[in-house]
N, C-alpha and C positions, 0 to 999 in steps of 0.2 A: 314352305317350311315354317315349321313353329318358333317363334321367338320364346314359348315359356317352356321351363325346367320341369320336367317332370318328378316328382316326390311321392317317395312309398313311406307311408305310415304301413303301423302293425295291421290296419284293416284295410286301408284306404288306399288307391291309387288317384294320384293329380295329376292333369294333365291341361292342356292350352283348349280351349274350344275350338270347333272344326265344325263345319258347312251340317255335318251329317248330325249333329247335334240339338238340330230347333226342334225336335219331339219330344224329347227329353224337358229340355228348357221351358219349354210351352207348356208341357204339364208342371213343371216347378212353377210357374211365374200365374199357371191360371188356375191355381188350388188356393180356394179362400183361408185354408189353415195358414197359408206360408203367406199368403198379402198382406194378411189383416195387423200386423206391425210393418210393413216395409211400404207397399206401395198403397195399402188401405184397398184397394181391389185390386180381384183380378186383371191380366194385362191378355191384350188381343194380343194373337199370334206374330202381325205384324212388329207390333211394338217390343214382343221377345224376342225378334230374326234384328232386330235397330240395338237392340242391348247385346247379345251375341256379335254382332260386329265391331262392337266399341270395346270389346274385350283384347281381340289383339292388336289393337290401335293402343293402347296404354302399355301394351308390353314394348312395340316399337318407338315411341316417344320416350318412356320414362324408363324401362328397363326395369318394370313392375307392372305387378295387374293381378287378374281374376284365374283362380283354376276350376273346373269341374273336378265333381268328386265322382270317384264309383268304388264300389268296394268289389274289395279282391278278389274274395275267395269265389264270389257270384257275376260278378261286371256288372252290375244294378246303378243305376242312376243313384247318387246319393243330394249331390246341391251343389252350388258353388260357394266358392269364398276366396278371399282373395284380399288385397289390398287397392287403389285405385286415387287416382284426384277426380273427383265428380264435379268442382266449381262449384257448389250447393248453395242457392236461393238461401235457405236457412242462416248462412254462415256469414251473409255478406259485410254484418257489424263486425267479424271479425277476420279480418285480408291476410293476416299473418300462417293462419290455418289452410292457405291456399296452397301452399308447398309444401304442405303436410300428409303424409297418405293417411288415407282412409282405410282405416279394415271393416270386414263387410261378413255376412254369414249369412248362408238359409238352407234349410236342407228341406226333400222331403218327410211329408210325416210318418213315413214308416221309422225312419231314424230316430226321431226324437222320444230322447230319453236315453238313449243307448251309448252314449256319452263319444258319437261318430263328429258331433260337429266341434266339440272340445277336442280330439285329436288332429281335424284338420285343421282350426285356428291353429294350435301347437305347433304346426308342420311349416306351416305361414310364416307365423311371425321367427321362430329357431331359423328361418329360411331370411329372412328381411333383416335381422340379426344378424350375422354371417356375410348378407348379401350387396347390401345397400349401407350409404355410411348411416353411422350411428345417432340416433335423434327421436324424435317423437312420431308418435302415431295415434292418431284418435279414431273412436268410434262413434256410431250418434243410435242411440237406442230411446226407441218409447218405453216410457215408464213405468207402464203397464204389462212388460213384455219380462217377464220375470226370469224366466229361463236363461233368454241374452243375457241378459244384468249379472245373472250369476255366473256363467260364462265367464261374459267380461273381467269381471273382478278375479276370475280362478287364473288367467292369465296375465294379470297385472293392469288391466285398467284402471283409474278410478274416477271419479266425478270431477269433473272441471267445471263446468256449468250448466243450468237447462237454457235449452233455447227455445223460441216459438216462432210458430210460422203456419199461417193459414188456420188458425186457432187451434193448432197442436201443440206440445209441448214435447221437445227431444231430450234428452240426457246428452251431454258430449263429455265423449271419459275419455281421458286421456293415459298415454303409458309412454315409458320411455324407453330405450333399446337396455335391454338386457338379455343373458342368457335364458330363457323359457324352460327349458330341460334337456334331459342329455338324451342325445340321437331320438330327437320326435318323428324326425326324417331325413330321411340319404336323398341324397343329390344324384339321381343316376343316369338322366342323359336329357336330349331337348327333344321337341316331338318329330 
């Protein structure tokens, strides 16, 4: 049985990731549109079946985590997103961000632009809002990654500092628990 909440947006269904899932995931994770800000390459299969398991591992520890998207009207793979503590190499000058969740996005590139991954964030954080006590939450975007950035900021991120690591440069935007919008998403049952 699933530890995460399932959430219906206007297009969108969320749901917990499940064993049947590493086809899906493995073409999200192995399409250089969708790396080339996140992991910078492509990820072997194996390496997306180790990420898919760590997914409902943060829903049992922390009583938060990752959901897969799919849209409704089709059942189509859309992305994940989700919130998460990843421990992040990046982050280590600062320890206080360690009990801080992270929000997270990616979708496939049929999506983008279609404004599916701005409604799952929405559905997320109105969800973390609501769900989790009230507090901060940061995200870490390359700064090259425009679309994110804008994103981010439509839902209340803003810059808190860039960080480097491995001779990159991250964006880490921070937001604080507020209301998002009215009913981005129903709460209507666990998996």
């Amino acid at each position: 049985m699933s530890l995460t909440p399932v959430l219906h947006t206007k297009r969108l269904l969320l749901r917990g990731h499940q064993e049947q899932d590493l086809d899906d995931c493995a073409a999200l994770w192995s399409d250089p549109d969708v790396t080339r800000y996140t992991t910078g390459m492509p990820l072997a299969r194996q390496e997306v079946w180790s990420r898919l398991l760590r997914h409902p591992g943060h829903w049992a520890l922390f009583g938060f985590g990752y959901w897969l998207a799919f849209e409704r009207a089709s059942g189509r793979f859309a992305g994940e997103v989700g919130i998460a503590r990843f421990k992040r190499d990046l982050l280590l000058d600062r320890p206080t961000l360690d009990l801080v969740p992270e929000a997270g996005w990616v979708f496939m590139p049929w999506c983008h632009g279609q404004g599916l991954a701005s409604e799952a964030v929405h559905a997320v954080l109105e969800w973390r809002d609501t769900s989790l006590s009230p507090g901060r939450t940061f995200c870490i975007i390359q700064p090259k990654n425009a679309p994110s950035l804008r994103l981010a900021q439509k839902v209340g991120f803003q810059l808190d500092q860039v960080a480097s690591h491995a001779g990159q440069d991250w964006q880490v935007l921070m937001r604080y628990s507020e209301p998002v919008s009215s009913s981005a998403a129903q709460l209507t049952s666990r998996d």
